[in-house]
Backbone as a ProteinNet text record, in pm:
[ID]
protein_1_A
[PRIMARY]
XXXXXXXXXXXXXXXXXXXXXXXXXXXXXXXXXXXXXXXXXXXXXXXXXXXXXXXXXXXXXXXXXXXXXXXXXXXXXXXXXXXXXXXXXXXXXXXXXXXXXXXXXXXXXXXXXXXXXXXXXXXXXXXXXXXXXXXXXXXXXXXXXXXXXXXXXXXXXXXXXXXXXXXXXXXXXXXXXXXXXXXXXXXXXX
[TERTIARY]
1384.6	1305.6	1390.9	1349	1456.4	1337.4	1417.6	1343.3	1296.7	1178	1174.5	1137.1	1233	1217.1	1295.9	1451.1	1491.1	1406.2	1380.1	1258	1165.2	1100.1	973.1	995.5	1083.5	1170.5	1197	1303	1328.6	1211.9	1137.6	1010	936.7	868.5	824.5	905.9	1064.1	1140.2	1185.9	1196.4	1234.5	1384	1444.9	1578.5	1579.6	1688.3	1728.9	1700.3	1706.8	1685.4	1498.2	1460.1	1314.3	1225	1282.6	1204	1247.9	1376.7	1432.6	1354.8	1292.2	1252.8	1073.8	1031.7	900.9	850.4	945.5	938.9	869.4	794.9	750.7	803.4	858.4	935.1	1062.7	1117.5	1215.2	1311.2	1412.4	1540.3	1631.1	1794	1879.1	1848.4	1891.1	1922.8	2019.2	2133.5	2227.9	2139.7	2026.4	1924.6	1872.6	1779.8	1736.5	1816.7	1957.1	2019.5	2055.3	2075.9	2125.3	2016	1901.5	1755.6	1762.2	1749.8	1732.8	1814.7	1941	2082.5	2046	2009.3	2009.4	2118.6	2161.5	2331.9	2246.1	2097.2	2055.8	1892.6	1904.4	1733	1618.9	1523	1430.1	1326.8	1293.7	1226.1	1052.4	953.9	815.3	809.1	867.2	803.8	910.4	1002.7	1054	998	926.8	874.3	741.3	658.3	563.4	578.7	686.4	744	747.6	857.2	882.8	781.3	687.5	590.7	506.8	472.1	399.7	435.1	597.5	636	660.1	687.2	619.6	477.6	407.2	275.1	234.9	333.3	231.8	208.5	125.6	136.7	233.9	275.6	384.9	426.9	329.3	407.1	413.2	424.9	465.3	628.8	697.1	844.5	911.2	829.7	873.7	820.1	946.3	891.9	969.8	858.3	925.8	1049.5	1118.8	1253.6	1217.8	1078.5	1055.8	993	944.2	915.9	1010.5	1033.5	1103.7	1023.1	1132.9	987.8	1039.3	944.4	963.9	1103.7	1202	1337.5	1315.4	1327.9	1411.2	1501.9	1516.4	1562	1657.4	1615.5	1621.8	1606.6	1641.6	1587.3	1583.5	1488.3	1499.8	1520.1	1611.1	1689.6	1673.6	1692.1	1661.2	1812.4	1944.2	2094.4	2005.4	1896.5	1842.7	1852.4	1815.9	1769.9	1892.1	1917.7	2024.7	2056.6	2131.8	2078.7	2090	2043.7	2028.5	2126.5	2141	2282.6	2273	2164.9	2159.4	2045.8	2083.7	1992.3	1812.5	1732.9	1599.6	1470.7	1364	1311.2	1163.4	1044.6	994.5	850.4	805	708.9	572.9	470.5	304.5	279.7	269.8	151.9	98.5	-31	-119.3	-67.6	51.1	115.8	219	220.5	274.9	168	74.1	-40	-75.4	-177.7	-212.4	-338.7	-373.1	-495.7	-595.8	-650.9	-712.1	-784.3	-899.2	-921.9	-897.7	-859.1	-878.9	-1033.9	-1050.4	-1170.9	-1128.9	-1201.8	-1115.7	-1235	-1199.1	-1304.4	-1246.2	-1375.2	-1332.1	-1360.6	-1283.4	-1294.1	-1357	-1489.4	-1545.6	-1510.6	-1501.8	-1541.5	-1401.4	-1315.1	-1225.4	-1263.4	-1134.2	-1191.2	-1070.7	-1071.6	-934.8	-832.3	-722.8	-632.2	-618.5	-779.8	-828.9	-863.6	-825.2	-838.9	-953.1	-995.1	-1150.1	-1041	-1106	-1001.6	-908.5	-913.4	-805.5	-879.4	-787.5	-874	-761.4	-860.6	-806.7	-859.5	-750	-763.8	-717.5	-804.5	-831	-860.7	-792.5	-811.5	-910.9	-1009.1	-1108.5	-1066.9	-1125.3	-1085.4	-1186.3	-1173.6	-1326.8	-1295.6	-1434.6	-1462.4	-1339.1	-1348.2	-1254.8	-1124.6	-1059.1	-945.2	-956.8	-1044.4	-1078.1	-976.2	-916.3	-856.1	-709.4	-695	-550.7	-541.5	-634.4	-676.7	-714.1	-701.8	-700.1	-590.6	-694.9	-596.4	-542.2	-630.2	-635.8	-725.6	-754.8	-834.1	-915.9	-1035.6	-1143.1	-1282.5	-1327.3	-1398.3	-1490.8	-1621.3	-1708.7	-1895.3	-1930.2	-2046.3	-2156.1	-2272.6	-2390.4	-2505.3	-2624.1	-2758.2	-2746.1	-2889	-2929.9	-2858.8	-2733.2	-2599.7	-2503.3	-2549.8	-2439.6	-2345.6	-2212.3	-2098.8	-2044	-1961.7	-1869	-1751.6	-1712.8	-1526.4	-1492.6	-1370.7	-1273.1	-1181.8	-1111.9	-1020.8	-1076.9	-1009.5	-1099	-1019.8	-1103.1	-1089.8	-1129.7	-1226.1	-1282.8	-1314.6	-1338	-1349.3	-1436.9	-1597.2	-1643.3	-1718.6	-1757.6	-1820.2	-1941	-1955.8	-2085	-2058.5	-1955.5	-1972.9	-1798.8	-1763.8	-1722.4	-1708.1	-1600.3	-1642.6	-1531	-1593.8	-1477.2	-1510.6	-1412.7	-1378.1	-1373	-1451	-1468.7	-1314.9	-1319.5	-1225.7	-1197.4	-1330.7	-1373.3	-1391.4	-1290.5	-1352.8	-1466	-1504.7	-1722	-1777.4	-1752.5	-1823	-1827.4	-1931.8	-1989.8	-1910.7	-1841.3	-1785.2	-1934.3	-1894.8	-1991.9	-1982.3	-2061.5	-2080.4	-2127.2	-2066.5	-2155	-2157.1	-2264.8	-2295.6	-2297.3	-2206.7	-2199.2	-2144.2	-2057	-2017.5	-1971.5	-2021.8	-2029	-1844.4	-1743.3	-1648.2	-1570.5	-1449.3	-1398.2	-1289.6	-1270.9	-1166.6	-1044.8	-923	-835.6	-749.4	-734.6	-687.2	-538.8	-482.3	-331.1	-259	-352.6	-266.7	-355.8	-269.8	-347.5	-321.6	-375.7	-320.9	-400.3	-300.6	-317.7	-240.8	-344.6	-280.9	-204.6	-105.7	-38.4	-37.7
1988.4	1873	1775.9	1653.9	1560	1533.5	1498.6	1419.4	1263.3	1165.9	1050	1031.9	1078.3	1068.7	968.8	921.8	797	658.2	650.8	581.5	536.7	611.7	605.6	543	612.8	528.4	390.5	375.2	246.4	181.5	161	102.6	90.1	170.9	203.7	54.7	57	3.6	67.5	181.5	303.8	332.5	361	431	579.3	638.9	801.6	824	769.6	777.3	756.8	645.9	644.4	747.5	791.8	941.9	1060.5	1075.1	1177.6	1171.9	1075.7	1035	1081	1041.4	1053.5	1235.2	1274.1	1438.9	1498	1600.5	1688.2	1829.3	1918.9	1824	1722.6	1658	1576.9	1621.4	1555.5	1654.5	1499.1	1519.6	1424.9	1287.3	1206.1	1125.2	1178.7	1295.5	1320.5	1456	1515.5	1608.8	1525.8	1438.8	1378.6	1320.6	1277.8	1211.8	1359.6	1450.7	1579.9	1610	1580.7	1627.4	1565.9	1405	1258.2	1319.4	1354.4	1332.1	1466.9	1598.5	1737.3	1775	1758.8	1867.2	1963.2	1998.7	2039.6	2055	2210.9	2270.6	2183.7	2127.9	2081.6	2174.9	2245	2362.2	2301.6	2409.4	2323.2	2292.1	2406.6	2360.4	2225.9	2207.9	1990	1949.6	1965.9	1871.4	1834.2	1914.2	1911.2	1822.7	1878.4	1775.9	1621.2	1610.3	1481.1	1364.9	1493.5	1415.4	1304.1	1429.8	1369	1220.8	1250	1142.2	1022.1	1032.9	896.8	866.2	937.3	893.6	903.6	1031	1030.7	1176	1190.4	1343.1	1437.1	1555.1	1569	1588.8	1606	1615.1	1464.7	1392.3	1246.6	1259.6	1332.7	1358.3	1436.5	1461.9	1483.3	1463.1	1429.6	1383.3	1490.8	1426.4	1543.8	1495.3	1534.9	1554.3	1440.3	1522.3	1511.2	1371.6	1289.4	1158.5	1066.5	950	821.5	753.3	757.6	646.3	492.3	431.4	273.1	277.3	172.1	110.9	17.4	-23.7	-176	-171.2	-319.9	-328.7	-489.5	-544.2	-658.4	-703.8	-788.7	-822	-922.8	-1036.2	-1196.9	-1220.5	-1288.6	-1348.3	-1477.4	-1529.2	-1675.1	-1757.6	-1680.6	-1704.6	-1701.4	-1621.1	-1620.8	-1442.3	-1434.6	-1321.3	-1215.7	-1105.8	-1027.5	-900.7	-765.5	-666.1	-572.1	-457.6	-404	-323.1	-392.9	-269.2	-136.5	-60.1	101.7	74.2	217.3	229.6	303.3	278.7	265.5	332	409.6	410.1	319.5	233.8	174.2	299.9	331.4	376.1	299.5	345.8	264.8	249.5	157.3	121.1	208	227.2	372.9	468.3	509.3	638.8	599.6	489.4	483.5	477.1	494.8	440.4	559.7	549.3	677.5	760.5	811.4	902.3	842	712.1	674	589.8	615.9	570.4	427.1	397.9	241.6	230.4	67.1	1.4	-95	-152.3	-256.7	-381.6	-483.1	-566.1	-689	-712.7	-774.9	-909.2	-1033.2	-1160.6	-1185.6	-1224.2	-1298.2	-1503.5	-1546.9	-1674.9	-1719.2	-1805	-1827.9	-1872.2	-1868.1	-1936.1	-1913.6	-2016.1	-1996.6	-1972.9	-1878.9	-1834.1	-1699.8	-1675	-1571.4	-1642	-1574.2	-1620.9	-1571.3	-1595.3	-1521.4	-1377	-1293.7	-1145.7	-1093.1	-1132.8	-1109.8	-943.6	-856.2	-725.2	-743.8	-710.5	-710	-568.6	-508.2	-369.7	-365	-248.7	-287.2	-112.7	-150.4	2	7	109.6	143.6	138.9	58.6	100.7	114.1	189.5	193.2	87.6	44.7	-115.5	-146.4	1.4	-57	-58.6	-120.1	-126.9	-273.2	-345.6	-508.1	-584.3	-578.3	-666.9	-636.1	-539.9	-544	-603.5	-590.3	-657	-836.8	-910.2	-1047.9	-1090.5	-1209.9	-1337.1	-1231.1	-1149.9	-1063.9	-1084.3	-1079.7	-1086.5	-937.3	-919.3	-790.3	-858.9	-692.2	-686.8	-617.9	-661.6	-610.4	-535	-479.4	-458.7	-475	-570	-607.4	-540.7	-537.2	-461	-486	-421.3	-423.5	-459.8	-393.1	-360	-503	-582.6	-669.9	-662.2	-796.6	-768.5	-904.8	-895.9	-1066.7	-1008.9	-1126.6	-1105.6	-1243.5	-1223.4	-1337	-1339.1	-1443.2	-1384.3	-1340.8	-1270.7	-1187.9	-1307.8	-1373	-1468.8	-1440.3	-1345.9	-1311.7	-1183.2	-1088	-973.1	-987.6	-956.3	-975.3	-869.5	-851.9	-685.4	-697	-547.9	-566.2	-649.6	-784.9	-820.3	-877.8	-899.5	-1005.7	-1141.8	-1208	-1340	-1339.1	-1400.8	-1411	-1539.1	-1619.9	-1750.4	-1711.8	-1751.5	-1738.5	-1780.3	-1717.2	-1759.8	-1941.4	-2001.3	-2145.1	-2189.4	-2320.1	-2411.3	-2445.4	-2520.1	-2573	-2502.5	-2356.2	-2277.3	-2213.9	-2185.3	-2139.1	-2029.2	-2001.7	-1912.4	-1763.9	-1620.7	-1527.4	-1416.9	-1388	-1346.9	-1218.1	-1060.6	-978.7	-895.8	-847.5	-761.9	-649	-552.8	-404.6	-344.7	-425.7	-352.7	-211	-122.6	16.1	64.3	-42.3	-51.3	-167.4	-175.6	-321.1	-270.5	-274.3	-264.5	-411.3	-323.4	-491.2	-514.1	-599.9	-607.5	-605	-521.5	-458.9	-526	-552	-550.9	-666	-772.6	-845.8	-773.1	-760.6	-737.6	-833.6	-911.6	-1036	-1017.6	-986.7	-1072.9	-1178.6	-1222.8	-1285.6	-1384.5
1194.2	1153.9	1072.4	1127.1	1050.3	914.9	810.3	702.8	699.8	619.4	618.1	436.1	389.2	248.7	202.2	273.4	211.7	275.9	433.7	471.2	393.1	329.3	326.5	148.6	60.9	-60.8	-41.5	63.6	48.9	65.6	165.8	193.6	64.9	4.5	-157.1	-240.4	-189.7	-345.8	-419.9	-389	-525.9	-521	-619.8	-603.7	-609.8	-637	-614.9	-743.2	-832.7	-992.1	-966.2	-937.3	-1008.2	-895.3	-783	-740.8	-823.5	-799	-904.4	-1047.2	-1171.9	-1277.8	-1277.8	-1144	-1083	-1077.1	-1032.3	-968.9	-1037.2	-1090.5	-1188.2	-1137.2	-1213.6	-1379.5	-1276.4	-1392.2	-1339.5	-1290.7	-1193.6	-1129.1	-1147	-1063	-1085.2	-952.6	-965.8	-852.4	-673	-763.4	-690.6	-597.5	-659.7	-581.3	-486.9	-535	-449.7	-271.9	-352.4	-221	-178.5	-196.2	-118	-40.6	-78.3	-5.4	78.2	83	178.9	257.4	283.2	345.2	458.4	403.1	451.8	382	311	229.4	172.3	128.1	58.3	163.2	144.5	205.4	157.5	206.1	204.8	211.3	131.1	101.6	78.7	108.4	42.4	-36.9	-182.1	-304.7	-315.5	-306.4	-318.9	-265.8	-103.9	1.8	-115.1	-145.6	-245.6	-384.6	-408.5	-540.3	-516.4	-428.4	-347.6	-320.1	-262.6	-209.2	-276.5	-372	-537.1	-632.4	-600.1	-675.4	-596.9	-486.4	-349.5	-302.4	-396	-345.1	-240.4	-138.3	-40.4	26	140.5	213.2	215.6	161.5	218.9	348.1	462	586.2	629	582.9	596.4	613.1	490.8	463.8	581.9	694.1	813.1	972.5	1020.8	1157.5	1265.8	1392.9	1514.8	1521	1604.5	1671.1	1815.8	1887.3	2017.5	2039.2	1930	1911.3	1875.5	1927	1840.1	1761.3	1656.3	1576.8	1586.7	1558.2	1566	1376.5	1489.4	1400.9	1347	1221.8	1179.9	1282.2	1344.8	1374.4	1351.8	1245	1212.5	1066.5	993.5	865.5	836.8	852.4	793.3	659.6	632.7	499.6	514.3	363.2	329.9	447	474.4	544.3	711.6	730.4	888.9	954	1036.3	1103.1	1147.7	1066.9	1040	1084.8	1105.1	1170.1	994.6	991.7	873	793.3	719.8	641.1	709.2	714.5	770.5	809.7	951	1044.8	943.6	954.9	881	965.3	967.8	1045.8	973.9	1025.9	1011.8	941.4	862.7	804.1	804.4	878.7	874.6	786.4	739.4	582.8	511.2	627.8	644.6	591.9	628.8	567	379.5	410.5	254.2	159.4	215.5	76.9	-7.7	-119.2	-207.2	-142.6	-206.7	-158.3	-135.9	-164.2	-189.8	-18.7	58	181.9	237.9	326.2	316.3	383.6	302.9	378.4	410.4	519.2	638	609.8	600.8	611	737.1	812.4	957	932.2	982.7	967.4	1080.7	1090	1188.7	1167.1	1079.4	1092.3	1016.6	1015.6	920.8	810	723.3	590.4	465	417.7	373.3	411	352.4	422	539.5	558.5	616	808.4	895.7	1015.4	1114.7	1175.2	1275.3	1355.7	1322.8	1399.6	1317.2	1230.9	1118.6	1058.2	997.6	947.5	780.3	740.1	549.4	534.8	489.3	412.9	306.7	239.3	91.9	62.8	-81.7	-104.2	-288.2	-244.8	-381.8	-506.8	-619.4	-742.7	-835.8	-929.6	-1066.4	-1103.9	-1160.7	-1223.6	-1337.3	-1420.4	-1474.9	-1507.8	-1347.9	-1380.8	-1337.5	-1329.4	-1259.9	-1329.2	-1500.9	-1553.7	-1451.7	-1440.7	-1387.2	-1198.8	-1159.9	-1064.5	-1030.8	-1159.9	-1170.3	-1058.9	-1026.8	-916.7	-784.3	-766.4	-666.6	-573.9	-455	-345.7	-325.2	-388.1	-347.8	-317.3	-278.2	-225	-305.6	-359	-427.6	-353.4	-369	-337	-405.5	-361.2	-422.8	-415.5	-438.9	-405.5	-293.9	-209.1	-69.1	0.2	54.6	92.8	145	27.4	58.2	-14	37.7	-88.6	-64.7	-192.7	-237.5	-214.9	-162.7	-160.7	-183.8	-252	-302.2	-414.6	-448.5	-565.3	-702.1	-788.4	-907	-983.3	-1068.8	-1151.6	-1301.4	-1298.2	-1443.3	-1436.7	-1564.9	-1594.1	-1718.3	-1736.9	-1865.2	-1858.4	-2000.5	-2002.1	-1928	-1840.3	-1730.9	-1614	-1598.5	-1488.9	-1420.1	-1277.1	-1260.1	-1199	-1174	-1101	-965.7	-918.9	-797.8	-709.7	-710.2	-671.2	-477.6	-381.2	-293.4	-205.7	-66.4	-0.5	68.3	95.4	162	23.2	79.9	-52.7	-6.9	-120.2	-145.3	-148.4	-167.7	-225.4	-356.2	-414.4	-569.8	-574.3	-692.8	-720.7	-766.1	-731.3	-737.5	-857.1	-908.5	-1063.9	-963.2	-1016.8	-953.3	-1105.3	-1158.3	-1241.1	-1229.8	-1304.8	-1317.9	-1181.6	-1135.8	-957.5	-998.7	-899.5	-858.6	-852.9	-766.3	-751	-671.9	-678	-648.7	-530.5	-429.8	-320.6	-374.8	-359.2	-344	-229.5	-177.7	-49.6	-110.9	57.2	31.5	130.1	257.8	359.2	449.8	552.4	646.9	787.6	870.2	1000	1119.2	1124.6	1206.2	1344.9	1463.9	1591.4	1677.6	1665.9	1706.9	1867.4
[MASK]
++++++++++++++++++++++++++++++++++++++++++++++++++++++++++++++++++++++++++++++++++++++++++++++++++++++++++++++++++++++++++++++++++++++++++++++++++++++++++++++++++++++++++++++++++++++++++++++

């Protein structure tokens, strides 16, 4: 089995130090790259470790043999369209994310910077983490199963506000939301 632990790092942003720093308990940078590389067994209890401190599955940290996975194969720079320092394998979203489910919300009508067919996924959060969620795009749920979406503009005790996606529209006050989704990802058709 090959590994996708430097993959799935770089993708993240992380270095060999801030997984290595991440690990519980902590280990070196130079472990880590022995793991990434194979110089060094990839055993469960690291695959487990590893996993933890990338935030994700651990059988994520491995792929078949008998599959190809989708390559970088390219990298646009501000200089123009480049091939990649090192060969990379491309990691799903889906699979980099936390535990946490996604919810998909479907664009029927445009509006804003939002397009008709467009899907916004968004992942759950408790109310209160809403301040850290400002000038963010969520998704809230109202009584009798409706919900507001738009940017989080305010955070006041018991409630918040959110500045709609279409202009000319009233910005929406929802009181005591249950929980706030924030959008992570667009996936737009081409």
């Amino acid at each position: 089995m090959i590994n996708r632990i430097r993959d799935i790092r770089q993708q993240k942003g992380l270095t060999l130090a801030d997984v290595a720093a991440a690990c519980r308990p902590a280990t070196t940078a130079q472990t880590i790259g022995r793991l990434e590389t194979g110089m060094r067994t990839l055993s469960l209890g690291w695959m487990n470790r590893i996993a933890a401190a990338l935030d994700v599955a651990p059988e994520l940290l491995l792929r078949s043999e008998s599959r190809e996975p989708a390559m970088i194969v390219a990298v646009l720079t501000e200089d123009g369209v480049e091939a990649p320092h090192m060969q990379r394998e491309a990691v799903l979203p889906s699979e980099l994310a936390a535990e946490a489910p996604w919810l998909v919300l479907e664009v029927e009508s445009s509006a804003g910077d939002y397009r008709a067919g467009d899907q916004v996924w968004l992942r759950q959060h408790p109310p209160a983490h809403a301040a850290r969620l400002l000038n963010r795009d969520v998704l809230v749920p109202r009584p009798a199963g409706r919900f507001a979406f738009g940017r989080l503009i305010g955070c006041e005790e018991g409630g918040i506000v959110l500045s709609p996606p279409a202009t000319g529209r009233q910005q929406a006050r929802v009181e005591h939301p249950q929980w706030l989704a924030v959008a992570e990802m667009l996936v737009r058709k081409l």
